[in-house]
Steps between C-alpha positions, in 0.01 A plus 500: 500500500716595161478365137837268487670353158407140469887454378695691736247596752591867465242747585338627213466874388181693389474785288254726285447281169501619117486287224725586172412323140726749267760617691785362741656697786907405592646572806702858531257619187211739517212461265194727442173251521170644426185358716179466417343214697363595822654189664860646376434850613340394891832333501716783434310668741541241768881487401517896573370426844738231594890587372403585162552110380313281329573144317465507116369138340512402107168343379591187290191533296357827364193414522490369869385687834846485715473160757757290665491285178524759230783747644881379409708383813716788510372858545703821559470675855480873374461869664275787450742811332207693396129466436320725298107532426422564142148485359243269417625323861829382368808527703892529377670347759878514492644179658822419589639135502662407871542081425345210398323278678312171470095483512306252720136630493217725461310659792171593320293590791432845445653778280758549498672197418781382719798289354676231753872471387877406576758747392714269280856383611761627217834324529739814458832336455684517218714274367722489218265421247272728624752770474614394135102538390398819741814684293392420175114538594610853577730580176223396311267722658718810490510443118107460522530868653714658247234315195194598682568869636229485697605362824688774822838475550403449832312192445829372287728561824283316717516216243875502505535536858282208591654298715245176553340320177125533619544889543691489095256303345201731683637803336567358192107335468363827601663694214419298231177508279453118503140350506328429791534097519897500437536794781315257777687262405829659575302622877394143576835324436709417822824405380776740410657358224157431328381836556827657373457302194152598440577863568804501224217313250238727541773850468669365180137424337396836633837678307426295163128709535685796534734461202184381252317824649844719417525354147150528437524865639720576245415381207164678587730838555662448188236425296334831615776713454515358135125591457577815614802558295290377210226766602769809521698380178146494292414801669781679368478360140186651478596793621826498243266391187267834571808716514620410182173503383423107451151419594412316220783219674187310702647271762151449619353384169254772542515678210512166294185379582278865517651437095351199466181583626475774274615318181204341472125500621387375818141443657446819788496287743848364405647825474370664800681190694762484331570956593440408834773194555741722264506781777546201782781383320621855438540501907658240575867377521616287191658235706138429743309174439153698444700705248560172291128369601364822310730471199394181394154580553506775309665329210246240455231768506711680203576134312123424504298515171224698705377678127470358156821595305394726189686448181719783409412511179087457542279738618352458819207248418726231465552240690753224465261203372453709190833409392462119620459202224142531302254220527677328210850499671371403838333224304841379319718528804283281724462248207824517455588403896273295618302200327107443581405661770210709321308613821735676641628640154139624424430669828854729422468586165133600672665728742713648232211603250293640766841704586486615192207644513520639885779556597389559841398174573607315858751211454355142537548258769606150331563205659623201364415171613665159427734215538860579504707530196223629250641842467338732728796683599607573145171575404505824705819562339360481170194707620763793578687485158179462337368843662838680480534476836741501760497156733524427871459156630544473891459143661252431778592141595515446858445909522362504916564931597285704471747768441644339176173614299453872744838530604690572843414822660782788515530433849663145457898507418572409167111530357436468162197520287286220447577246170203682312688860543803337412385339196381831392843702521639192267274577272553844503161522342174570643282244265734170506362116458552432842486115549457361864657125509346235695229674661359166645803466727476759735530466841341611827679574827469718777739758330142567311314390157660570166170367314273805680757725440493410071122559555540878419805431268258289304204728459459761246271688682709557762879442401522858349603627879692253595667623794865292644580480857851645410378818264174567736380654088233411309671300133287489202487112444170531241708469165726189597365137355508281784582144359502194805569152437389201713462097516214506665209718588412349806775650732429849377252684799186591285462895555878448362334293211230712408715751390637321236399409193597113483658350109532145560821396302425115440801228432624397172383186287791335331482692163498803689797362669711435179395818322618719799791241515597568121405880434645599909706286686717354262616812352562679837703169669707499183573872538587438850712188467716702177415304257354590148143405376692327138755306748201265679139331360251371797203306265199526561459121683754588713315811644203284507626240686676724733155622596343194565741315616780727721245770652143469578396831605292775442710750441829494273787589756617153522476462138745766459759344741470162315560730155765626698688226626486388110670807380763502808589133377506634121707819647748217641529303223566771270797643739673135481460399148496860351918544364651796641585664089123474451222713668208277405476083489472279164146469550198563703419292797185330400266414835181286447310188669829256461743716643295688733573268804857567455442873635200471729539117592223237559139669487428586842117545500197307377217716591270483828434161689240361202271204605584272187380152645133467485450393841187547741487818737755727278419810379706807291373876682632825404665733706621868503767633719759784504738368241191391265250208414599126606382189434337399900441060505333393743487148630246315688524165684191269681572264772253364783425679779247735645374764229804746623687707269871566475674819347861506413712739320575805643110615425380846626170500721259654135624147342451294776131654518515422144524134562257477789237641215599253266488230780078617597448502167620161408263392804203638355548349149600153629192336293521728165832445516463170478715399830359289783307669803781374741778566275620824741410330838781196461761656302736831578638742207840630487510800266882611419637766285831445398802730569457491841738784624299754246163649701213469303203690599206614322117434404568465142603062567136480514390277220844329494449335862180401406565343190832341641253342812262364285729345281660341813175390640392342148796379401467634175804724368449855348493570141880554369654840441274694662541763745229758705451756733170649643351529902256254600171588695357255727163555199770350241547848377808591343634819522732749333891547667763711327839469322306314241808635226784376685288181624445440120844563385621255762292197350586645160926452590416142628326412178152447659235421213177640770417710718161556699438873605223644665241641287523816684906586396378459142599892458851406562477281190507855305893552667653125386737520222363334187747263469401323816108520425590317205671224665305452840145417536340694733188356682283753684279330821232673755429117668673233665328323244608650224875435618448133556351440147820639397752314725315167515404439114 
């Protein structure tokens, strides 16, 4: 009994079965297939035995094994032109389309595969419409002809001599290049009009390819026929320049840069690189990118300052710091530029004798260290025009490549030498002050670590072959001064830090303040703002009151915008009242404590967050951050509860440790103390430090929790005007912390009458400014005890 369709109980046909995934076969087409499954090829073979036919199926999924579920409902019913066995057991197989015809299932018994189909029922007639759309379908192609050149002319007459739809739009689908999902899609549609449709979509996408492929053809064409007009038209200009005998006319730069190499000295190594990329360059075509590559290479290795210029007009033992400023002018000029700062001062005008006396002598590798505005940046400066020196400064802030300190490699487009390469061919020198900004910001990222790559920068035993990523030379590096500036020590890696030799540069007091106000700032904003020193008079309590009362700071950059905004307010008044007939005014404008709001308004600060009220459980610490010392309160609340303690304030895990020590030790010195035994089992403590948003972190809160808990647990308020700073141990030990300067100068700005130290940072005593000794009293402590004799009179 026969296999029937369940729809119109025909008997169904079986047939040989392939499966396609990249290709689609139309009717009254041949296509070349190549086999390599042994399920396809025992199904050619069958086909061979039994009229050469076999059904071809399209796999939905490329993944999939072919089933009844996977294969599209309409195959192709195709025969055998030509078979051909190549190696490797793959088979070309030349098929040739005869119609379509729609899949039911799979026989998967045995190999081969056997397909059970209908031949599909194509409704040849052709109306009107049909007509209208089979005409155009086939102008359209014929133009698709004439743009591709690619297609027979027989192929084009069968096209135009179609006479059904289903036989056009075969024809047409098998002679265009669309992809595979579009092209079963035109196979499996039914209708004629839809099909026709889809077959004039798919041939006017497939002529807008071919006119972008044209155009981009020939702009490719032309663009190579220009090169090679270029090419022929050099050629010949080279060959015209020998016959009138003009060599010396270099289009290659050649010739310019072999000069350069020999107008001065260069290391060996230098110059035997340098001869080698001159005869590369010498062989290659002016207008090629590797030509340009090797150019600019070569002129940064001839705009280096590999060798110590010689003077002209010295003999040859001379070296360029022989005609820098003696120890005397060095001394004057950094007088003259910057006020206090005699540490860093001293250790130049060090430097600069021991020049003197070798002149060999590796550069130094400063680093300054403090709060912003204090005048590190222009303290390098100074350093330079004290030496006689040329200066670099290159920024490092937020600095996270690698290749800015080494450099890109040549084989990057557009590399460049690193920023320490490039600061040298500024200078043009090979001993410059060479000043690295904000070395604490650096960055990390996976593009690599700038800070290890300053670690041979920074080393004088090594920097004398320092060798770029873009030169691939060794550069003499031993002569420059190497002069970084940083906030803070703490983000600086410390194999980076040992390199350097650290100058703290401390904040200001307020006399400092108004003398570098007075002898610096003044002058320079009234340059600046074009006025003349006779035409305006600042007093003295003016200046004074603008530091204390409009900046409180370490540092004096907000000083100078307040000075500033003074002058730019003078500057205005001067334009309005000034009469046009007369350059100058009547008089001098006149600023002092009356008048002063009138420029810089209301007084803005009024120092740190003091404790004024003498009330139980507050205490005055000291603190030292980035910008400088601050004033750090602390307040301490008791209420009942269990014993528990509660932190608030944005403090960092060191200071809440801090407190916990302060909290044990409070426990074991309940009776000495004189509190009751029970006093911590029915009462909690709240311990805040104000300025909540700030973090706070720390061990150097120490003493300050503890005095501010006691006094809360006692009742009994601190002593008045007195601030201090020092770890606690859980033995009552106090310990030494740093910044004790800027801690100082803090309490010194908030007119604090006491401070208690730890008796261990008595050294740093030796670097306070006199003026502040004189007015502070300074209270050194080892115990607990000791501290509460002091706070608790």
């Amino acid at each position: 009994m026969g296999l029937f369709d369940k729809n119109d109980k025909k008997p169904l046909q079986e047939l040989p079965f392939i499966a396609l995934r990249d290709a689609v076969i139309f009717p009254h087409s041949t296509v070349p297939i190549y086999l390599t499954k042994p399920t396809a090829v025992a199904a050619v073979e069958a086909a061979l035995t039994s009229g050469r036919r076999l059904f071809v199926g399209y796999v939905k999924d490329q993944e999939s094994s072919p089933s009844k579920e996977t294969v599209f409902s309409t195959g192709t019913v195709c025969r055998i032109v030509q078979i051909m066995k190549l190696p490797n057991n793959t088979s070309r197989v030349l098929l040739e389309g005869l119609e379509r015809a729609v899949f039911h299932d799979l026989k998967q018994t045995a190999e081969p595969f056997t397909a059970l189909f209908n031949p599909l029922d194509e409704d040849t007639s052709v109306s009107d419409e049909i007509a209208f759309r089979m005409r155009a379908l086939q102008e359209e192609f014929e133009g698709f002809a004439k743009q591709s050149k690619r297609l027979p002319k027989e192929l084009v007459t069968q096209v135009t001599k179609a006479e059904t739809p289903h036989k056009l739009i075969s024809l047409c689908g098998a002679a265009i290049s669309a992809p595979f999902a579009e092209k079963l899609e035109l196979l499996q549609e039914t209708e004629a009009l839809a099909r026709l449709e889809n077959a004039a979509i798919l041939l006017a996408t497939e002529k807008e390819v071919l006119e972008v492929k044209k155009s981009i053809t020939d702009r490719v064409k032309k663009r190579m026929e220009q090169n090679q007009k270029e090419y022929f038209l050099n050629e010949q200009i080279k060959e015209m320049h020998k016959e009138l005998g003009k060599d010396e006319d270099d289009p290659s730069g050649v010739k310019e840069l072999e000069q350069r190499f020999q107008s001065k000295p260069f290391p060996e190594e230098v110059q035997t690189r340098a001869a080698s990329e001159l005869k590369r360059l010498a062989r290659l075509q002016n207008f090629t990118p590797e030509a340009g590559i090797l150019r600019t290479y070569l002129d940064w290795l001839a705009d280096l300052p590999w060798v110590v210029p010689q003077d002209s007009n010295s003999d040859d033992t001379q070296t360029p710091d022989e005609t820098a400023p003696s120890l005397e002018q060095a001394q004057t000029i950094l007088e003259a530029e910057h006020y206090g700062l005699e540490e860093p001062k001293e250790r130049i005008l060090d430097y600069i004798a021991v020049r003197s006396l070798k002149t060999d002598t590796k550069g130094p590798i400063l680093c300054f260290v403090g709060p912003p505005g204090t005048g590190k940046t222009s303290l390098g400066r100074s350093v330079a025009h004290a030496m006689g020196r040329a200066f670099v400064r290159i920024s490092l802030g937020g600095v996270r490549d690698e290749a800015e300190i080494r450099g890109h490699r040549r084989t990057y487009v557009g590399a460049l030498p690193g920023k320490i390469i490039q600061g040298m061919k500024k200078a043009g020198t090979p001993n410059p002050v060479f000043l690295l900004d904000e070395i604490d910001k650096i960055g990390m990222d996976h593009r690599g670590d700038p800070a290890s790559a300053l670690l041979e920068v920074l080393d004088p035993e090594q920097n004398n072959s320092f060798v770029d990523h873009y030169l691939e030379l060794p550069f003499d590096l031993s002569q420059v001064i190497f002069i970084t500036t940083a906030n803070s020590l703490h983000t600086i890696p410390y194999a980076l830090r040992d390199r350097m030799e650290v100058i703290q540069i401390p904040g200001y007091t307020e006399n400092e303040k108004r003398s570098i106000a007075k002898r610096f700032l003044i002058p320079r904003q009234i340059e600046r703002h074009g006025l003349n020193p006779d035409e305006i008079q600042i007093s003295d309590e003016a200046i004074k009151l603008t530091v204390s009362r409009y900046t409180m700071e370490s540092g004096v950059r907000n000083l100078e915008r307040e000075l500033a905004k003074i002058l730019r307010k003078t500057a205005r008044e001067k334009v309005q009242n000034t009469p046009k007939e007369t350059e100058k005014p009547s008089k001098p404008y006149r600023i002092n404590v009356a008048n002063l709001h009138t420029y810089l308004g209301k007084p803005r600060r009024t120092g740190d967050i003091l404790m004024t009220s003498q009330l139980p459980g507050l205490a005055n610490g000291m603190a030292w951050t980035e910008v400088g010392g601050k004033l750090l309160p602390v307040e301490t609340a008791v209420f009942p509860g269990k014993g528990e303690l509660v932190l608030t304030g944005s403090l960092g895990d060191v200071m809440k440790e801090s407190a916990r020590i302060a909290l044990t030790l409070i426990k074991q010195r309940l009776s000495s103390l004189g509190l009751p035994e029970d006093s911590l089992q029915k009462q909690d403590l709240h311990v805040h430090v104000p300025e909540g948003a700030i973090p706070k972190d720390g061990p150097s809160a120490g003493i300050t929790l503890t005095c501010a808990m006691i006094s809360a647990l006692s009742q009994k308020p601190l002593k008045q005007g007195i601030a201090m700073t020092g770890e606690i141990t859980l033995t009552g030990r106090v310990l030494p912390v740093g910044g004790i300067k800027e801690k100082v100068l803090a309490a010194h700005r908030n007119h604090l009458s006491e401070i208690i130290l730890p008796k261990q940072n008595d050294k740093d005593r030796d670097d306070l400014p006199q003026e502040v000794l004189r007015q502070l009293s300074i209270h050194l402590v080892e115990t607990l005890d000791e501290v509460l004799s002091l706070v608790f009179p």
